[in-house]
PDB file of N, CA, C and O in Angstrom, chain B, residues numbered from 101:
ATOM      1  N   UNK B 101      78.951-190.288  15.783  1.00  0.00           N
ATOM      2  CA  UNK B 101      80.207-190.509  15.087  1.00  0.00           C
ATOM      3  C   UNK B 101      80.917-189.170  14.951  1.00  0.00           C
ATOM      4  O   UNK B 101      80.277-188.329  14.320  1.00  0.00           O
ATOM      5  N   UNK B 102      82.118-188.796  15.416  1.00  0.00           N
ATOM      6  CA  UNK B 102      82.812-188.300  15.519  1.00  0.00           C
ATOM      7  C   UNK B 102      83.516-187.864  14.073  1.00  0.00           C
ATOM      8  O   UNK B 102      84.314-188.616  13.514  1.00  0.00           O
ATOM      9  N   UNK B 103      83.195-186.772  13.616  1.00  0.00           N
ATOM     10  CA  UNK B 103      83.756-187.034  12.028  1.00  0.00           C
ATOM     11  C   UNK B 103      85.596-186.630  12.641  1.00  0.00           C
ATOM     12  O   UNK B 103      86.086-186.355  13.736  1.00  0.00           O
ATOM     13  N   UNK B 104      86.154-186.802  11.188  1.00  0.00           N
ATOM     14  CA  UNK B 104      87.732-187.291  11.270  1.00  0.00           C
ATOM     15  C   UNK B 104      88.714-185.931  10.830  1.00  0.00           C
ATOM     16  O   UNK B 104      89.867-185.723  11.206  1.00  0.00           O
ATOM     17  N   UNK B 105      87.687-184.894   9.709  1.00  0.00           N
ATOM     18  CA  UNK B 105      87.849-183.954   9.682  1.00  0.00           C
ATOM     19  C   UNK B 105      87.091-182.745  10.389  1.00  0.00           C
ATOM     20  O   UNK B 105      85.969-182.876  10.879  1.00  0.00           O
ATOM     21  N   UNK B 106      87.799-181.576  10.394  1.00  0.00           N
ATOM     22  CA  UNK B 106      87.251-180.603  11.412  1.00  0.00           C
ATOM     23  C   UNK B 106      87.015-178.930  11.119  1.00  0.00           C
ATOM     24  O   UNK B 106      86.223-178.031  11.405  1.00  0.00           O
ATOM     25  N   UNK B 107      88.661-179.234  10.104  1.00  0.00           N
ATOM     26  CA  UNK B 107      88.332-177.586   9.380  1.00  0.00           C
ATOM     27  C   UNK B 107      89.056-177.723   8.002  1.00  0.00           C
ATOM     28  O   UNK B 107      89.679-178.772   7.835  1.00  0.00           O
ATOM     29  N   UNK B 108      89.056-176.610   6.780  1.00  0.00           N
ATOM     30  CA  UNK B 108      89.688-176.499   5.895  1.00  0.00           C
ATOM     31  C   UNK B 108      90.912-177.364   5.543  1.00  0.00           C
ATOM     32  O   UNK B 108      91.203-178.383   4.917  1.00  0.00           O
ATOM     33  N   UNK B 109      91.598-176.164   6.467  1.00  0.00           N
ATOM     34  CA  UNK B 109      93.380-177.456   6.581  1.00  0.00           C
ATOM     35  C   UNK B 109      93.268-178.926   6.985  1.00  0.00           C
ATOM     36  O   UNK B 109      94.067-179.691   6.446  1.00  0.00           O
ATOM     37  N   UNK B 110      92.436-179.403   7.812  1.00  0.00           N
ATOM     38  CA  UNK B 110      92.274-180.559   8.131  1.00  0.00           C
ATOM     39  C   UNK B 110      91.707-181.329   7.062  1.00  0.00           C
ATOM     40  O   UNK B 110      91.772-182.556   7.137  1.00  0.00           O
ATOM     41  N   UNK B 111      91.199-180.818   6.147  1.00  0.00           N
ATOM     42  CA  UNK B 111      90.715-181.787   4.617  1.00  0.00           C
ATOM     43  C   UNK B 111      91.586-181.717   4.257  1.00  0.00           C
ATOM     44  O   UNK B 111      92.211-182.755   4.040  1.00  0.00           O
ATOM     45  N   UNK B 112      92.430-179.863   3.843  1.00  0.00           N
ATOM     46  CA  UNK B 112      93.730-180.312   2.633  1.00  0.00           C
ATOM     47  C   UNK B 112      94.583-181.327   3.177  1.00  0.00           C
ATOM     48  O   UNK B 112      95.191-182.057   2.395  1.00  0.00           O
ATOM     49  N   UNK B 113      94.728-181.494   4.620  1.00  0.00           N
ATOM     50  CA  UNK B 113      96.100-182.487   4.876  1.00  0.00           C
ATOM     51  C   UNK B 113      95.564-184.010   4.694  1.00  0.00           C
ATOM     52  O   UNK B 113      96.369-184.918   4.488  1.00  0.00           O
ATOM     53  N   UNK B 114      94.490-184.191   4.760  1.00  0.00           N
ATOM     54  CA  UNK B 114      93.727-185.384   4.588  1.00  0.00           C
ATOM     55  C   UNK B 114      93.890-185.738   2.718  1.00  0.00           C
ATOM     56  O   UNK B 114      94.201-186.891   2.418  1.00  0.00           O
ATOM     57  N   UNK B 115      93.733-185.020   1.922  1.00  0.00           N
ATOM     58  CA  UNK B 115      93.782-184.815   0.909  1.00  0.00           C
ATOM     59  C   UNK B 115      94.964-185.013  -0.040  1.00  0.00           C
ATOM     60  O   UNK B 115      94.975-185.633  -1.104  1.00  0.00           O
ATOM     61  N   UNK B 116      96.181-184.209   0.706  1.00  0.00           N
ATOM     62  CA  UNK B 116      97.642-184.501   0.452  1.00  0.00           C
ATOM     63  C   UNK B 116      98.154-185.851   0.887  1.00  0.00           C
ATOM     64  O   UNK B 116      98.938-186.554   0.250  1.00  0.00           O
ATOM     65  N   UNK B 117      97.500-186.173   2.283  1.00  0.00           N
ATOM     66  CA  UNK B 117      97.938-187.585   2.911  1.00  0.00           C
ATOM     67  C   UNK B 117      97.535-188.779   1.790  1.00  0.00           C
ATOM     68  O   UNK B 117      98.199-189.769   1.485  1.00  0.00           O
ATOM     69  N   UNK B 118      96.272-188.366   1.299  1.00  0.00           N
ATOM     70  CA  UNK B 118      95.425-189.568   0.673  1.00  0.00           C
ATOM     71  C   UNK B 118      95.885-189.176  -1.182  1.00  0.00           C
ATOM     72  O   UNK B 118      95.105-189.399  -2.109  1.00  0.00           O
ATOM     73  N   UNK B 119      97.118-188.648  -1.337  1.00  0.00           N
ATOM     74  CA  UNK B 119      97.239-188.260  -2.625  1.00  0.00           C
ATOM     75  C   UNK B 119      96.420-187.953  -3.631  1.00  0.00           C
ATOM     76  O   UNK B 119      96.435-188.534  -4.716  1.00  0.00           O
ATOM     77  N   UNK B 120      95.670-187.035  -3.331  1.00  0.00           N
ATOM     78  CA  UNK B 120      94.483-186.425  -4.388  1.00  0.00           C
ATOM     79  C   UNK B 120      95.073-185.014  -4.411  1.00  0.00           C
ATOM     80  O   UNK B 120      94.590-184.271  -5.265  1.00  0.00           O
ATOM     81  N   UNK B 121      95.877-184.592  -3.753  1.00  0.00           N
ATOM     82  CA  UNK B 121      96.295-183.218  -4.091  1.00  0.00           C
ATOM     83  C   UNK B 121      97.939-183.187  -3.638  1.00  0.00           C
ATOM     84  O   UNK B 121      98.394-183.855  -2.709  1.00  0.00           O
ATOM     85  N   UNK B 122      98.701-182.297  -4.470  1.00  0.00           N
ATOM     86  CA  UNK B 122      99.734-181.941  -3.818  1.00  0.00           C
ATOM     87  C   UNK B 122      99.659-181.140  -2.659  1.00  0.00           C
ATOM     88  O   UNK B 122      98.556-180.656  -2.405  1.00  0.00           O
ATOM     89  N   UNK B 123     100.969-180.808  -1.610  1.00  0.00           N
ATOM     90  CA  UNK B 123     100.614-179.651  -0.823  1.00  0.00           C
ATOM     91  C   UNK B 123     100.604-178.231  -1.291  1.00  0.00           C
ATOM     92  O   UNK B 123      99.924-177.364  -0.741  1.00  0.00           O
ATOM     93  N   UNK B 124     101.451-177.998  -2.422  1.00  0.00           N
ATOM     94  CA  UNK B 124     101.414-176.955  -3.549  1.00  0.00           C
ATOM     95  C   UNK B 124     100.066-176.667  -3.727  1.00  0.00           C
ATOM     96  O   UNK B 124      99.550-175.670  -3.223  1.00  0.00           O
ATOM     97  N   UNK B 125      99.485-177.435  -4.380  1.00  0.00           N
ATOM     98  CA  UNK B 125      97.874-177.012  -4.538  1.00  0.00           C
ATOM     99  C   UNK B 125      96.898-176.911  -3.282  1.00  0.00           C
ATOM    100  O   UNK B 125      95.794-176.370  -3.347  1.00  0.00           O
ATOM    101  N   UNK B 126      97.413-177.477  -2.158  1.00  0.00           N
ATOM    102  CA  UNK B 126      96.325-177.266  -1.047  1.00  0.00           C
ATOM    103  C   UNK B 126      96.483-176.032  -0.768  1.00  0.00           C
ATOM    104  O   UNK B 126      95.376-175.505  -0.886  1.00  0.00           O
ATOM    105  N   UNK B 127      97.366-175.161  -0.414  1.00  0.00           N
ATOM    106  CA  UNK B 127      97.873-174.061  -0.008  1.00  0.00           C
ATOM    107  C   UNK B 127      97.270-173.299  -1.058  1.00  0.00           C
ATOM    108  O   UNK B 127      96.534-172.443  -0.566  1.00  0.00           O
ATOM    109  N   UNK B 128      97.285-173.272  -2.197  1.00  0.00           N
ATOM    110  CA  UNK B 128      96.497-172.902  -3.338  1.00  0.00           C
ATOM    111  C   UNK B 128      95.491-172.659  -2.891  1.00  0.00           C
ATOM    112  O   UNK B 128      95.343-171.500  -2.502  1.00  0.00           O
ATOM    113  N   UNK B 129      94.172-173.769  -2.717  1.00  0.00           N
ATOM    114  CA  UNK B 129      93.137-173.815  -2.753  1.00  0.00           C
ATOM    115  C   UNK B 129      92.940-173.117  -1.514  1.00  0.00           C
ATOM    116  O   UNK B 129      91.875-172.509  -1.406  1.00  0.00           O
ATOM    117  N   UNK B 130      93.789-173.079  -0.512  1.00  0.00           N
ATOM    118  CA  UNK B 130      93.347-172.404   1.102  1.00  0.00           C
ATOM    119  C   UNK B 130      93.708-171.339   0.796  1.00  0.00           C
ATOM    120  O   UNK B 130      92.965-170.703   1.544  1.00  0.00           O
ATOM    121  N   UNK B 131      94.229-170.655   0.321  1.00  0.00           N
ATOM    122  CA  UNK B 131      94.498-169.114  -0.033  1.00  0.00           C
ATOM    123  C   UNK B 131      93.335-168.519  -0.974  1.00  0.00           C
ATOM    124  O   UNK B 131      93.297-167.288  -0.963  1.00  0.00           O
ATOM    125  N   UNK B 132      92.478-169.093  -1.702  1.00  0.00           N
ATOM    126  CA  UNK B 132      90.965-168.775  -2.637  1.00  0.00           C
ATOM    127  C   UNK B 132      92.083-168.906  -4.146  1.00  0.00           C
ATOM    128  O   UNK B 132      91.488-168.562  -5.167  1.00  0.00           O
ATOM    129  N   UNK B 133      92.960-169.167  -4.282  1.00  0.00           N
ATOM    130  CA  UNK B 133      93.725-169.466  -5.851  1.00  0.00           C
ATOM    131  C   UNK B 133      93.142-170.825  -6.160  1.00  0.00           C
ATOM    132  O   UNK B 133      93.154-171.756  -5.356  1.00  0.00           O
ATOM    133  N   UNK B 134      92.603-170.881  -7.444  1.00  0.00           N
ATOM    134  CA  UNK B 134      91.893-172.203  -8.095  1.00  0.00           C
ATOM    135  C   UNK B 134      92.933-172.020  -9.321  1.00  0.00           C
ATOM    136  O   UNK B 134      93.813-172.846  -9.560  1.00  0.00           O
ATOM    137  N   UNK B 135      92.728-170.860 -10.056  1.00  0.00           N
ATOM    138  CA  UNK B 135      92.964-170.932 -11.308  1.00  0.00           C
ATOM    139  C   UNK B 135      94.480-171.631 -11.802  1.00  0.00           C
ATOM    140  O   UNK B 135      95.621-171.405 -11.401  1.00  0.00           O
ATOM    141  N   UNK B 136      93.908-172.668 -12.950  1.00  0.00           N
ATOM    142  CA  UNK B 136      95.177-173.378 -13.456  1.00  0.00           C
ATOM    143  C   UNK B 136      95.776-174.481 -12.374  1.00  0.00           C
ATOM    144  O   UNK B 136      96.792-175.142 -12.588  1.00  0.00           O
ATOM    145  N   UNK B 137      94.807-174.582 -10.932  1.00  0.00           N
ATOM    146  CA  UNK B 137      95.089-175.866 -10.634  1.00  0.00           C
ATOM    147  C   UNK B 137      94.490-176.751 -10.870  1.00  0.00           C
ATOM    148  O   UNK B 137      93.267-176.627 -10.794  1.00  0.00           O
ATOM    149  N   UNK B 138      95.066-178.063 -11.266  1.00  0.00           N
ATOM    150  CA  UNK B 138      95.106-179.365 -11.654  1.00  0.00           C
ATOM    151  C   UNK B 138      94.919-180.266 -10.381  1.00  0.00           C
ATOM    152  O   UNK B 138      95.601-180.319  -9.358  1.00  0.00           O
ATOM    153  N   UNK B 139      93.594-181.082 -10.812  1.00  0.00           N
ATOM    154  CA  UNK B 139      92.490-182.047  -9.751  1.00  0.00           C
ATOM    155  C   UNK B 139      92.490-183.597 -10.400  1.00  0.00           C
ATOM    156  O   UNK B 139      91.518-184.096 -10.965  1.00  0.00           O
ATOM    157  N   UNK B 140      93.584-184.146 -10.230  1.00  0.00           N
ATOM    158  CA  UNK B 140      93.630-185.283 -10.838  1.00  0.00           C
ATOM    159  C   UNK B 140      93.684-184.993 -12.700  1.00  0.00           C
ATOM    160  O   UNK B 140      94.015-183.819 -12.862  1.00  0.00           O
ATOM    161  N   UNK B 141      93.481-185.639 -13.950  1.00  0.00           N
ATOM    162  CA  UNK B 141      93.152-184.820 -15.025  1.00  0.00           C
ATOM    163  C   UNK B 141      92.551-183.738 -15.320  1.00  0.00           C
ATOM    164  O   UNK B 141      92.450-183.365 -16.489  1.00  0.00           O
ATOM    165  N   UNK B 142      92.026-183.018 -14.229  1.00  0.00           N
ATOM    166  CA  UNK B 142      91.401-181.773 -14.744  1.00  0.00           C
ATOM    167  C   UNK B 142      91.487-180.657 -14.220  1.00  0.00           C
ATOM    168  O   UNK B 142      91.357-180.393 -13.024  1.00  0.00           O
ATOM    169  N   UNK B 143      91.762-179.778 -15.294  1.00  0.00           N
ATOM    170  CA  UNK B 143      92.722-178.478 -14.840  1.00  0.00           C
ATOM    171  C   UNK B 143      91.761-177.332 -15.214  1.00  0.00           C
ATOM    172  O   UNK B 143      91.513-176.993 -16.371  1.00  0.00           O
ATOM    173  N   UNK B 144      90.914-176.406 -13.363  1.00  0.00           N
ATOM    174  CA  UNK B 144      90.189-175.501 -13.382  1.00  0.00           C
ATOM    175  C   UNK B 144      90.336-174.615 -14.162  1.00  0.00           C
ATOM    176  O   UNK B 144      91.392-173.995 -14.039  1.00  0.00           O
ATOM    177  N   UNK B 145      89.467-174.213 -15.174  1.00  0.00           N
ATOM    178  CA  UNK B 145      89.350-173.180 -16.008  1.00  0.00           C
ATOM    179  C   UNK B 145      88.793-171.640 -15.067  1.00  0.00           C
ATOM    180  O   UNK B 145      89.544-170.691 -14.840  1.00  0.00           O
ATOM    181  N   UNK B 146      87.391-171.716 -14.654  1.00  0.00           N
ATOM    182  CA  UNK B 146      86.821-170.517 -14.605  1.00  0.00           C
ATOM    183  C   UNK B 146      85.568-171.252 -13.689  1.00  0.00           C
ATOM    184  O   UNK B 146      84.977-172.249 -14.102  1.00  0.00           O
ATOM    185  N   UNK B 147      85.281-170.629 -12.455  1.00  0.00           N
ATOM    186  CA  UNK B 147      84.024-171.025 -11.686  1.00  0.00           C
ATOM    187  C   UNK B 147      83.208-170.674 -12.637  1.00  0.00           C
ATOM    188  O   UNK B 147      83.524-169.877 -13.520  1.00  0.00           O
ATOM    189  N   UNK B 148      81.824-171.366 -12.525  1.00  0.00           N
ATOM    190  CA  UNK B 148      80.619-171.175 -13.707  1.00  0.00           C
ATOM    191  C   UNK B 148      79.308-171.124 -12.513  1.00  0.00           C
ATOM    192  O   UNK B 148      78.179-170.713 -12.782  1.00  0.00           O
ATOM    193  N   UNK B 149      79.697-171.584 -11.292  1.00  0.00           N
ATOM    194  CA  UNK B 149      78.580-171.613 -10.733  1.00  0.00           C
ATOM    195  C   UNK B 149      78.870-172.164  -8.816  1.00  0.00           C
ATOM    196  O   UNK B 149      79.735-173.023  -8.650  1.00  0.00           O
ATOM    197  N   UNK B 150      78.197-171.675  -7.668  1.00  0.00           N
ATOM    198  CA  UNK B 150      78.315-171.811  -6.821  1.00  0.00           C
ATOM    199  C   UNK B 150      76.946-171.892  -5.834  1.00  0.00           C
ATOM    200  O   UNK B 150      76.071-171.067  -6.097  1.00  0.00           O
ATOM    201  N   UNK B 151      76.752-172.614  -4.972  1.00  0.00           N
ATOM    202  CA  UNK B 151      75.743-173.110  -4.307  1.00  0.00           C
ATOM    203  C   UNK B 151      76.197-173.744  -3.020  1.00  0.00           C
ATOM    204  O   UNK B 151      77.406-173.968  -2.952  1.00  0.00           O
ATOM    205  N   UNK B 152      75.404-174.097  -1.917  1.00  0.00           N
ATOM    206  CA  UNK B 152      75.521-174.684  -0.540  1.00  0.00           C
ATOM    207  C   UNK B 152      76.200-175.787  -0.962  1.00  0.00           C
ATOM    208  O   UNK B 152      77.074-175.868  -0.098  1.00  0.00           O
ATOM    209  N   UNK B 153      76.372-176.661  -1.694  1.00  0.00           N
ATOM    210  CA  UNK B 153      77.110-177.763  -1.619  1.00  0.00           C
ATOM    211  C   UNK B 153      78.706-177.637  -2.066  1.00  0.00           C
ATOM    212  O   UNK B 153      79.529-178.494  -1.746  1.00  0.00           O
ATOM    213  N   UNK B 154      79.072-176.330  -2.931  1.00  0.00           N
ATOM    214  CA  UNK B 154      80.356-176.343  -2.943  1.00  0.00           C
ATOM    215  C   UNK B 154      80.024-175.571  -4.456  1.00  0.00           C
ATOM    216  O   UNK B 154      79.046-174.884  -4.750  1.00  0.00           O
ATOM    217  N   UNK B 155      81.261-175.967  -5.330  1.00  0.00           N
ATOM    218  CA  UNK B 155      81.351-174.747  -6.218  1.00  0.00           C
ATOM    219  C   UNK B 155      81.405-175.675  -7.359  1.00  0.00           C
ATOM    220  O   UNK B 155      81.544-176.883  -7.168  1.00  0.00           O
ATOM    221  N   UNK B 156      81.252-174.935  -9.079  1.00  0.00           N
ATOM    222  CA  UNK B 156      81.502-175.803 -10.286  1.00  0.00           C
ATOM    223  C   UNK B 156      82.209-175.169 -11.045  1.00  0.00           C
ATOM    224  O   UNK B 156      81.751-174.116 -11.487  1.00  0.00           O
ATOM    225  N   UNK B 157      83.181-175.482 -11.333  1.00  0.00           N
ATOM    226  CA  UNK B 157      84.128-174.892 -12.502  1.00  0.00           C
ATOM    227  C   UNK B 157      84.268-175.657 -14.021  1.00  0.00           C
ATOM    228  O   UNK B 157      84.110-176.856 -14.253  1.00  0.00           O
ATOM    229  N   UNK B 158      84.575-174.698 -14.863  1.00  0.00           N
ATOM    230  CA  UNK B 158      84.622-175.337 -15.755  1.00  0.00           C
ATOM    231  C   UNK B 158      86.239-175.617 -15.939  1.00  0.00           C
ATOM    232  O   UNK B 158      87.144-174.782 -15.913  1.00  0.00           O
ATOM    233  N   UNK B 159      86.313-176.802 -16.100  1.00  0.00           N
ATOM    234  CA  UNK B 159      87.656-177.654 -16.105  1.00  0.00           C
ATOM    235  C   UNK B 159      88.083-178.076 -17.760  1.00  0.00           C
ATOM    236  O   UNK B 159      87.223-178.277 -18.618  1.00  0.00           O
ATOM    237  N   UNK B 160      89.073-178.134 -17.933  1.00  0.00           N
ATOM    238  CA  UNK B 160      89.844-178.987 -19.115  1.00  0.00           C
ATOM    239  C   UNK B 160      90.352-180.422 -18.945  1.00  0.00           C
ATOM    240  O   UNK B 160      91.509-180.442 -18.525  1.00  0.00           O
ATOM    241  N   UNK B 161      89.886-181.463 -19.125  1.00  0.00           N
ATOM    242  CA  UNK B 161      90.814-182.809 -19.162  1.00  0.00           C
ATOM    243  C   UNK B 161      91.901-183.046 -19.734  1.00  0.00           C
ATOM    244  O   UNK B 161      91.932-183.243 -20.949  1.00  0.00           O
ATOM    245  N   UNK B 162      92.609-183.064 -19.241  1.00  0.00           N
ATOM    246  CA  UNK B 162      93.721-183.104 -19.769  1.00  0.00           C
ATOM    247  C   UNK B 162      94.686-185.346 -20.648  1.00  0.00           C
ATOM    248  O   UNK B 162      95.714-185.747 -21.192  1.00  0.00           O
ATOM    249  N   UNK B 163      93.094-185.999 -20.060  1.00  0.00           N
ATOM    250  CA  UNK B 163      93.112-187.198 -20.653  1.00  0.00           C
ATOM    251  C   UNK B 163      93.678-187.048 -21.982  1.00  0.00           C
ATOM    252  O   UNK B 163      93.268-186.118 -22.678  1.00  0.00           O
ATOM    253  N   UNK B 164      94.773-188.027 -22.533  1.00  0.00           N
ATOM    254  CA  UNK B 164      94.689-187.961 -24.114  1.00  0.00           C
ATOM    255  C   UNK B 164      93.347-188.607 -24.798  1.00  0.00           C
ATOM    256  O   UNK B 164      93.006-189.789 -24.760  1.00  0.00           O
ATOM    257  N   UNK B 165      92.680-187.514 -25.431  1.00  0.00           N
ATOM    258  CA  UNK B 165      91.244-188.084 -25.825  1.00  0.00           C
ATOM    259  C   UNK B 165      91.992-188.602 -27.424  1.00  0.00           C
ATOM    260  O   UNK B 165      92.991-188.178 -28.005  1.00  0.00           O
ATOM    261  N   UNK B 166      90.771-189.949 -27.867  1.00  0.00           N
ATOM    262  CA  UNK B 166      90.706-190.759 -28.796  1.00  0.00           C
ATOM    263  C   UNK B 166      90.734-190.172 -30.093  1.00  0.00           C
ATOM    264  O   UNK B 166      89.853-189.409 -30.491  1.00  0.00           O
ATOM    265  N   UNK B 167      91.792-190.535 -30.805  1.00  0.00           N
ATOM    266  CA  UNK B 167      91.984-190.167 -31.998  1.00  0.00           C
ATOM    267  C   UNK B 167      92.287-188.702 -32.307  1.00  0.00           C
ATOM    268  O   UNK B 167      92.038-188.062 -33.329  1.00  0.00           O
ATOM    269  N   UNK B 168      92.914-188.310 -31.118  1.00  0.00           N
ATOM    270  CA  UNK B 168      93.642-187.148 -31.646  1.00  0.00           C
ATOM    271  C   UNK B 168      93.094-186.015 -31.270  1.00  0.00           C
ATOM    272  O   UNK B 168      93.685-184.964 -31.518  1.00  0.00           O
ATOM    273  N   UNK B 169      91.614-186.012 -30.468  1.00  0.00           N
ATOM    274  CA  UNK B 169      90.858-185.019 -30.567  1.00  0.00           C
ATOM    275  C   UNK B 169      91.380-183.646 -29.180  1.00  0.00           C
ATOM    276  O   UNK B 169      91.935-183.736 -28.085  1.00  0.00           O
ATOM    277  N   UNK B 170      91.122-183.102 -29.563  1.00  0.00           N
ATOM    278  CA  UNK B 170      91.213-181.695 -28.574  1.00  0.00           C
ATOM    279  C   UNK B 170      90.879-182.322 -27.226  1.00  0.00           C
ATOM    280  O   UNK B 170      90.061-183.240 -27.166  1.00  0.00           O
ATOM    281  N   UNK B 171      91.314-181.985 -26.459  1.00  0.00           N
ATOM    282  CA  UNK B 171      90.440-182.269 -24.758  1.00  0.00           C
ATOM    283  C   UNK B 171      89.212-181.891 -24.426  1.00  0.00           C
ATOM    284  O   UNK B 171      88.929-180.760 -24.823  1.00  0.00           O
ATOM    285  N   UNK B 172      88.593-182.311 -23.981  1.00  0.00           N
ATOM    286  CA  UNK B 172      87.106-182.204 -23.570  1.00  0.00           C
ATOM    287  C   UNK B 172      86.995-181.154 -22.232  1.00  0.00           C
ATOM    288  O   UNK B 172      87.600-181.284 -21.168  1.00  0.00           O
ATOM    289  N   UNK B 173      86.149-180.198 -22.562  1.00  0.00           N
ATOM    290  CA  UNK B 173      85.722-179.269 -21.557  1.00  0.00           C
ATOM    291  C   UNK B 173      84.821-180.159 -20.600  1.00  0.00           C
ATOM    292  O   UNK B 173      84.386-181.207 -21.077  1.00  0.00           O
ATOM    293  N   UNK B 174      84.508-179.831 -19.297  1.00  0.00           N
ATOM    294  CA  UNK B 174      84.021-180.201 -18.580  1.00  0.00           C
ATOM    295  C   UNK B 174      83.365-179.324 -17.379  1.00  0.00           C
ATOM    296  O   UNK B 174      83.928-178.275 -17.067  1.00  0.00           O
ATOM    297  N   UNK B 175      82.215-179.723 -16.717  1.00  0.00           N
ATOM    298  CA  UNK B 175      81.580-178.847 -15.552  1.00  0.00           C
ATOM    299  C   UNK B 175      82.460-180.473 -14.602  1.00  0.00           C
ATOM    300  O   UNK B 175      82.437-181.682 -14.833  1.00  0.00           O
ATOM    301  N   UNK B 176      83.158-179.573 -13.485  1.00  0.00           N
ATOM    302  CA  UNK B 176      83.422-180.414 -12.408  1.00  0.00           C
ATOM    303  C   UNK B 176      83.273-179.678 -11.102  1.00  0.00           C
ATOM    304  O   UNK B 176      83.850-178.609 -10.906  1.00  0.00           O
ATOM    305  N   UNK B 177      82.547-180.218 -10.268  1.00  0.00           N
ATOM    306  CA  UNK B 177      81.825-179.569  -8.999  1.00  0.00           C
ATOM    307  C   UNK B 177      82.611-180.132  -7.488  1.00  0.00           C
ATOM    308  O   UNK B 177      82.062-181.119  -7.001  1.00  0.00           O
ATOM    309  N   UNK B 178      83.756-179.623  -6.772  1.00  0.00           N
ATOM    310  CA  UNK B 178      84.347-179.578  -5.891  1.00  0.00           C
ATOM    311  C   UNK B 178      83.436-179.196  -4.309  1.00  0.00           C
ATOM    312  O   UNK B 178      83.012-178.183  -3.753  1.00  0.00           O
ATOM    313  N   UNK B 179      83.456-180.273  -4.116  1.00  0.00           N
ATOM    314  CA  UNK B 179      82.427-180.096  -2.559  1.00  0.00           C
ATOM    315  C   UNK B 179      83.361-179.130  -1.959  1.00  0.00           C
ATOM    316  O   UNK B 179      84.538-178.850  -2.183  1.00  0.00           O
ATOM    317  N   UNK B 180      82.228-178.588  -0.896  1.00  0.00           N
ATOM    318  CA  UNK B 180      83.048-178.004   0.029  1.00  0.00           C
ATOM    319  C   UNK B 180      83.472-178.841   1.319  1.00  0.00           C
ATOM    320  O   UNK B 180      82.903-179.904   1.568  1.00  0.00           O
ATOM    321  N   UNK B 181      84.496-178.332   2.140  1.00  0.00           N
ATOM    322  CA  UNK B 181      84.916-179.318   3.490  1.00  0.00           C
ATOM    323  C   UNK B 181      83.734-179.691   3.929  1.00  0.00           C
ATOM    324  O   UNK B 181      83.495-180.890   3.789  1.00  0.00           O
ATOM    325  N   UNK B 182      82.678-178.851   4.561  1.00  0.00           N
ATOM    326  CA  UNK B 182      81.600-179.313   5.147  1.00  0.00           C
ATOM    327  C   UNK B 182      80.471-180.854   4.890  1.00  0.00           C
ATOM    328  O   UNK B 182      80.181-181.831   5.580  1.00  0.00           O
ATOM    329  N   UNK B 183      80.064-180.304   3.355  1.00  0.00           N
ATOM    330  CA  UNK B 183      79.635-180.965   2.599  1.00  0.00           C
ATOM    331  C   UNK B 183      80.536-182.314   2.351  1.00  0.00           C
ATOM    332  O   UNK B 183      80.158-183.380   2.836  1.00  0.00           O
ATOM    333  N   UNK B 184      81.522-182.247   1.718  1.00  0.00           N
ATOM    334  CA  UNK B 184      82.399-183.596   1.757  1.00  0.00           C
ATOM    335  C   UNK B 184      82.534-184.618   3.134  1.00  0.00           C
ATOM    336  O   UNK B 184      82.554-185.848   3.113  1.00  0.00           O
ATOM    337  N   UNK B 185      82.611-183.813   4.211  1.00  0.00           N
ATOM    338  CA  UNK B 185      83.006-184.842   5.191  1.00  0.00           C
ATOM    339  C   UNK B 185      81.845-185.656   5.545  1.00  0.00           C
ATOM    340  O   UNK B 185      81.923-186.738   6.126  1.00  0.00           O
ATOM    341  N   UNK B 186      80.019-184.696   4.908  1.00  0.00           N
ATOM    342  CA  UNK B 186      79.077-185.781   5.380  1.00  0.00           C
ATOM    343  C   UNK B 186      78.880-186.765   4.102  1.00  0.00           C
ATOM    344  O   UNK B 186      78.175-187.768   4.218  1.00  0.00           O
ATOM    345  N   UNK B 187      79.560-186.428   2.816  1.00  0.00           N
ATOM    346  CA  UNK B 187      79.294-187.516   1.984  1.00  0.00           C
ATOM    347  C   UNK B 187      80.083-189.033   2.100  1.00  0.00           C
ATOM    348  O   UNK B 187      79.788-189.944   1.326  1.00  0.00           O
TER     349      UNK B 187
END
């Protein structure tokens, strides 16, 4: 099987096509700029941790949480191209 993606840009445009990212933020993310971009509700704080499968940042939700409360911090772990295209 022939995968569908091939390199970097070829996820972000897959990505922008499939509306999970703007092209604003792909260009972002292909340049190594994370900080203060926004991944669906959650907006990268600070990498906390990195490994063969891709990287983990600590993110802010930006969900309106229940009853008023502050937003919830979060670990959210962004595959890398490689890794993503075999999941």
């Amino acid at each position: 099987v022939r995968p569908s993606v091939v390199n970097a840009e070829q996820f972000a445009d897959r990505l922008v096509a499939d509306g999970h990212l703007t092209r604003f933020q792909a260009v972002k993310l292909l340049g190594g700029f994370w900080q203060g971009l926004v991944v669906g509700s959650f907006r990268l704080m600070c990498p906390i941790g990195r490994g063969g499968v891709g990287i983990v940042y600590l993110a802010r939700d930006d969900r309106r949480p229940a009853g008023g409360r502050t937003p919830r911090l979060v670990a959210l772990k962004l595959l890398s191209p490689t890794r993503a295209r075999q999941e």
